[in-house]
C-alpha positions as CSV (number, residue, x, y, z in Angstrom):
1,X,66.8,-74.2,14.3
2,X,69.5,-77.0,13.5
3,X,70.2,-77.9,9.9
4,X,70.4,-81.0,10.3
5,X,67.3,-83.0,10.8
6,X,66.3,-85.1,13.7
7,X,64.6,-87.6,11.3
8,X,64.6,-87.9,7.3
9,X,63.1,-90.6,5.7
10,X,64.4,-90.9,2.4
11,X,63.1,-92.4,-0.6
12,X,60.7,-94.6,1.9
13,X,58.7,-97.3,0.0
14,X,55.7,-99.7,1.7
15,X,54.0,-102.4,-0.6
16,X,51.2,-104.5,1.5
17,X,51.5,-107.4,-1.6
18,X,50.4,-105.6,-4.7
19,X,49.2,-102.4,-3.1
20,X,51.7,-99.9,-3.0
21,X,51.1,-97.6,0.2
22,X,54.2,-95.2,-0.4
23,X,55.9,-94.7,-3.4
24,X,59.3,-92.9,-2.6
25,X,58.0,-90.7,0.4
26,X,60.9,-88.4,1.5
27,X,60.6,-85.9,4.8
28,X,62.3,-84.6,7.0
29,X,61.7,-82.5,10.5
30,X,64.2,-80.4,12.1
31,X,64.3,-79.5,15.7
32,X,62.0,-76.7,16.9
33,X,60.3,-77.3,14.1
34,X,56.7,-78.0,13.1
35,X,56.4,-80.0,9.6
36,X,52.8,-80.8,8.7
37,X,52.0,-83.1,6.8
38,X,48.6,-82.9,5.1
39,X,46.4,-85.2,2.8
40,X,43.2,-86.0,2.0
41,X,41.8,-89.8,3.4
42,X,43.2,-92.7,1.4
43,X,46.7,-90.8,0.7
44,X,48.9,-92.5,2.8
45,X,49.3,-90.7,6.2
46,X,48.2,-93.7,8.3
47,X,51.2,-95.8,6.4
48,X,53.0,-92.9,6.8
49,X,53.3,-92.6,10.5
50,X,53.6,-96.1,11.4
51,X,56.7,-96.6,9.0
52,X,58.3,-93.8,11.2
53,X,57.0,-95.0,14.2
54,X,58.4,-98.8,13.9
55,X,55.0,-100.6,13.4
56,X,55.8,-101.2,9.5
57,X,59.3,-101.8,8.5
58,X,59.6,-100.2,4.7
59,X,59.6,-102.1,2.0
60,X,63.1,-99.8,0.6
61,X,64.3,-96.6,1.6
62,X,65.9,-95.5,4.8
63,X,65.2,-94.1,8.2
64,X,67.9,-91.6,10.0
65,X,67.8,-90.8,13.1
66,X,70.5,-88.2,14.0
67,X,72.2,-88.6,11.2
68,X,72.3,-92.5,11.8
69,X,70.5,-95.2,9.8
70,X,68.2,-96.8,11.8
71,X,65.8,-100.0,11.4
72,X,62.9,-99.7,13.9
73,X,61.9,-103.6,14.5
74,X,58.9,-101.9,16.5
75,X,56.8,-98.9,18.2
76,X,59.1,-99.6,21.3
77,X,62.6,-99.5,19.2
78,X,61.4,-96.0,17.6
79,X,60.0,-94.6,21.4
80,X,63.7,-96.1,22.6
81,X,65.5,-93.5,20.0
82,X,63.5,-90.6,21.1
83,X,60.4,-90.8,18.5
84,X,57.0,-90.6,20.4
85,X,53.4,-91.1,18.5
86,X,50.0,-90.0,19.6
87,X,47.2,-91.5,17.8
88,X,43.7,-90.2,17.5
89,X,42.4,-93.0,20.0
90,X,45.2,-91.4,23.2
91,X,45.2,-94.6,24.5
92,X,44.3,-93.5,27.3
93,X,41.9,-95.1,30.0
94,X,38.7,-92.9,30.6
95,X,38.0,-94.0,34.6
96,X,41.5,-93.9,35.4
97,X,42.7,-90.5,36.8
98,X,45.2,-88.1,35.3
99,X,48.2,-89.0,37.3
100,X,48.0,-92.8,35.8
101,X,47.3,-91.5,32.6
102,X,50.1,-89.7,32.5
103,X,52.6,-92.4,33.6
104,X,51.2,-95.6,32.4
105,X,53.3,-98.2,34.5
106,X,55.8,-96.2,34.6
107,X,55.4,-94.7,37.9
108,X,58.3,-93.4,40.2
109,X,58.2,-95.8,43.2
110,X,59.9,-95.3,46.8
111,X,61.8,-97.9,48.6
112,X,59.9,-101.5,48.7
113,X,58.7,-100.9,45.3
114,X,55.7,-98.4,46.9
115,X,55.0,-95.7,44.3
116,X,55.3,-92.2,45.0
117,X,52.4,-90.7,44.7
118,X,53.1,-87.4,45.8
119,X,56.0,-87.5,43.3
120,X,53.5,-89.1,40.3
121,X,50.8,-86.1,41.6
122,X,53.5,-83.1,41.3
123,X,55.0,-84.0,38.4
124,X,51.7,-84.5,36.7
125,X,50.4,-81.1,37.7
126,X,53.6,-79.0,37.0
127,X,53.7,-80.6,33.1
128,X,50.5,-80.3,32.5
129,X,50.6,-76.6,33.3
130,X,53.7,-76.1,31.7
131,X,51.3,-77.1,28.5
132,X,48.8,-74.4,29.7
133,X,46.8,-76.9,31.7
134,X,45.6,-75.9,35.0
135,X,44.4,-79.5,36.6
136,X,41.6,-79.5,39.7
137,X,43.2,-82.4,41.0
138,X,45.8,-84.6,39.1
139,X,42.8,-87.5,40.4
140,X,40.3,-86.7,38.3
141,X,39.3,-89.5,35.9
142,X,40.9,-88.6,32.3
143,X,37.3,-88.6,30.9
144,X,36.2,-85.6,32.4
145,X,38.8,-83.5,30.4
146,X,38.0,-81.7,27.7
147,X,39.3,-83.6,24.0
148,X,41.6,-81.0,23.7
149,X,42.9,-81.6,27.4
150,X,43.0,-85.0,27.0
151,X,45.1,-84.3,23.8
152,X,47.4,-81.9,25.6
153,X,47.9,-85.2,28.5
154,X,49.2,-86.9,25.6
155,X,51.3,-84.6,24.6
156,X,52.4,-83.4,27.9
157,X,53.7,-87.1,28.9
158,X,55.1,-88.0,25.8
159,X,57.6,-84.8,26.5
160,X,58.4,-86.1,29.6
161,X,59.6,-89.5,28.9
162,X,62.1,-87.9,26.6
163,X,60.6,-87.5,22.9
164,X,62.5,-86.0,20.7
165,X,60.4,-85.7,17.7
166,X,56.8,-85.9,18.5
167,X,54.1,-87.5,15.8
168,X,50.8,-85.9,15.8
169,X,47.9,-88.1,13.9
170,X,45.1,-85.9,13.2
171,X,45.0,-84.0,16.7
172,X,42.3,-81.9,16.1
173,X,39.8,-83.8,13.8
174,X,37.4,-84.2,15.9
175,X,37.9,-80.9,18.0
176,X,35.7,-77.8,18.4
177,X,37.4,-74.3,18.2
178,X,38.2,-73.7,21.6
179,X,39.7,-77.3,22.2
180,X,41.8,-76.6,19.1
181,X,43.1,-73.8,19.6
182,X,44.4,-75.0,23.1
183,X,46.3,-78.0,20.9
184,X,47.9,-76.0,18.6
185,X,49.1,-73.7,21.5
186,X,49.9,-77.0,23.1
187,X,52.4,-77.6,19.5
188,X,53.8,-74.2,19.8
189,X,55.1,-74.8,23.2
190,X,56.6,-78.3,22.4
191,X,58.1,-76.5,19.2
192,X,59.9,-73.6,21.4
193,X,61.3,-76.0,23.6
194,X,63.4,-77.9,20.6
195,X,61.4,-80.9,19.9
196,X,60.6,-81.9,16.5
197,X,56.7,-81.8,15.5
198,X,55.3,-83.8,12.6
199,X,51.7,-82.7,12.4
200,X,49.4,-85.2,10.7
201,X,46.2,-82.8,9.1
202,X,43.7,-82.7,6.1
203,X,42.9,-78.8,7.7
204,X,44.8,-76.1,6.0
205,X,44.0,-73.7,8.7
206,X,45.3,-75.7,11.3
207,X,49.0,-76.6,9.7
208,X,49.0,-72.8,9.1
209,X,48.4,-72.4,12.2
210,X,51.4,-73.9,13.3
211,X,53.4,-75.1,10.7
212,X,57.0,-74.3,9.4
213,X,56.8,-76.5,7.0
214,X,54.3,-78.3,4.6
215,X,54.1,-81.8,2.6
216,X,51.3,-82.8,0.8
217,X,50.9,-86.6,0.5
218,X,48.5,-87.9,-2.5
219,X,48.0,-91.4,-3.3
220,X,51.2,-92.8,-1.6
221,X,53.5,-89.6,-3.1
222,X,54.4,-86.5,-1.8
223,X,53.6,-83.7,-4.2
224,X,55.7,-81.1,-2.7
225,X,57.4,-79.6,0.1
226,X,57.1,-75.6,0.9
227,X,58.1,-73.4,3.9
228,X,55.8,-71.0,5.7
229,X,55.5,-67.7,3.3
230,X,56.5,-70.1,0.1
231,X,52.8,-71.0,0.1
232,X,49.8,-69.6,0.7
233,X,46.6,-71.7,2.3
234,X,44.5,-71.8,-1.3
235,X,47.4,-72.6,-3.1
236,X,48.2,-76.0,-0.3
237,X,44.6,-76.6,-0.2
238,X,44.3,-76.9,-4.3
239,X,47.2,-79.0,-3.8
240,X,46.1,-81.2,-1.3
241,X,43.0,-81.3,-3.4
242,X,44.5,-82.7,-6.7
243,X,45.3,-79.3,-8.2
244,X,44.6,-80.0,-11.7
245,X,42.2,-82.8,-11.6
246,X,40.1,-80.5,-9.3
247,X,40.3,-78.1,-12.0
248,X,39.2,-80.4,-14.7
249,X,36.9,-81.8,-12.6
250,X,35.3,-78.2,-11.7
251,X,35.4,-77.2,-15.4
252,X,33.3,-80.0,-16.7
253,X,30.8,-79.5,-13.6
254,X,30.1,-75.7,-14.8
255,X,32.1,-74.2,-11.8
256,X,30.1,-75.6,-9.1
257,X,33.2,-77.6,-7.3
């Protein structure tokens, strides 16, 4: 694993007028790795993840990218320099077949402008199996995947087009076990090939799962950064949790927290 990150964010502030989303967030992810990033609702991960993807522009701090400051004007800026996001929603298109999906408008054509589908269909099927994925037809509408298939599509394109540091929001929230356990294999495999993972969770036992390394976000600041074997998951999930306050909380309740 390289020492030297692909990304850090350093110090990263975002005020929406008085409201102070982050407050001095600083992380990091290193090729080949998996960082997870984990936090309850309302702790900043949404602001989070669009500040490194170039849909907010912090309020202070810095981005580097490669060692090189960078100031991300926009999702397509970020995508340019090698940082891919995928969102909860996919944005994908549930009648349109796999093949489109995968390249949205950015299709391999022949001469006359014609696209090649034959090229489009191969490709489509050999990454998608690369990812574990064994496709019926590359055809088949996107809708008739699994949620953890259409996940891995994601994925699977998003490694294609040249991402070097993949985003993650929440990727198996609304997952059942099988489904996630094909996504998290689906991060391994991007991890061993060198790309950078930043894993948005509230789930413990899915950053465990997969995760190298773990920040907890709480309110708009990170509360701490620990490696795999530094932490175990009761001790991130009191953290995540608001450690003390959780105990206080649980102490005047009787013990019934």
């Amino acid at each position: 694993m390289s020492a030297e990150p692909i990304v850090k964010m350093v110090d990263i502030e975002k005020h929406f007028g008085p409201v102070i989303a982050l407050s001095g967030v600083s992380f990091d992810v290193k090729a080949g790795e998996c960082h997870c990033l984990l936090g309850d609702n309302g702790a900043g991960k949404s602001t989070f993840i669009k500040t490194m993807s170039g849909v907010h522009k912090p309020t202070a701090g810095q981005i580097l990218f490669e060692g090189q400051e960078m100031n991300f004007n926009s999702p397509r800026d970020s995508m340019e320099a090698g940082i891919a996001t995928v969102y909860q929603d996919l944005a994908m298109i549930p009648l349109m077949s796999v093949t489109r999906n995968f390249w949205m408008g950015r299709e391999p054509v022949k001469r006359f402008g014609m696209i090649d589908f034959d090229r489009a269909n191969s490709t489509t099927m050999s990454e998608m199996k690369k990812m574990g994925i064994n496709l019926r037809s590359p055809d088949q509408a996107v809708g008739t995947l699994s949620g953890g298939e259409r996940q891995t599509v994601a994925i699977a394109r998003a490694v294609y087009f040249g991402a070097k540091v993949l985003i993650l929001d929440e990727p198996t929230s609304a997952l059942g076990v099988r489904q996630t356990a094909n996504v998290l294999a689906t991060v391994d495999r991007v991890r061993k090939a060198g790309i950078g993972v930043v894993f948005i969770t509230h789930n413990v036992r899915h950053a465990m799962a997969v995760g190298d390394r773990f920040t907890v976000l709480n309110r708009g600041k990170t509360l701490g950064t620990a490696a795999r074997g530094e932490i175990t998951p009761e001790e991130l999930q009191d953290l995540m949790a608001g450690g003390q306050e959780m105990a206080q909380l649980e102490g005047s309740l009787g013990g019934t927290v």
